[in-house]
C-alpha positions, 0 to 999 in steps of 0.5 A: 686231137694235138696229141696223137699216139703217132707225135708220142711215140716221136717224141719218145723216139727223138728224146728218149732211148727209143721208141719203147723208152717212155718212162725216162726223165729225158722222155716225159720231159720232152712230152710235159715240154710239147702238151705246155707250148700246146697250152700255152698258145690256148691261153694266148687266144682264151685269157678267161679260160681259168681251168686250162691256166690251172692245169698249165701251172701244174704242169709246169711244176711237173717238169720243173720237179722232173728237171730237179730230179735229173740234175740231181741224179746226172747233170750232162743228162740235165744240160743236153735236155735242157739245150735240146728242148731249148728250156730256160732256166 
């Protein structure tokens, strides 16, 4: 499995406040970041798998509707995420 508790918990700890911090915007936007380039190489070797396309669209939507929330709320929070995860917009 690609997601294992051990990769959460270090993506939670190098992204969020601390490995107990996993429900910030800055944390689950780091872990929506790593499950779509893990999908996206998927799709790059199985073009006809429609279901997991489906599924990387909608998370796709996910982050970007988190990203919106953050940069309404503080956009420093927004822009060091945004650089961090290397995100373009």
């Amino acid at each position: 499995m690609y997601l294992t508790p051990e990769v959460k918990q270090q993506i939670f700890t190098d992204y969020g406040n601390g490995a107990a911090d996993t429900g910030s915007a800055e944390s689950q936007v780091a872990l929506f970041t790593h499950r779509i380039k893990h999908l996206t190489e998927h799709l790059k070797q199985n073009k006809k798998d429609l279901s997991t396309k489906r599924s990387l669209i909608n998370l796709v939507g996910k982050r970007r509707r988190m990203l919106d929330y953050l940069k309404q709320q503080d956009i420093e929070r927004y822009r060091a995420i945004v650089k961090k995860l290397g995100i373009r917009k």
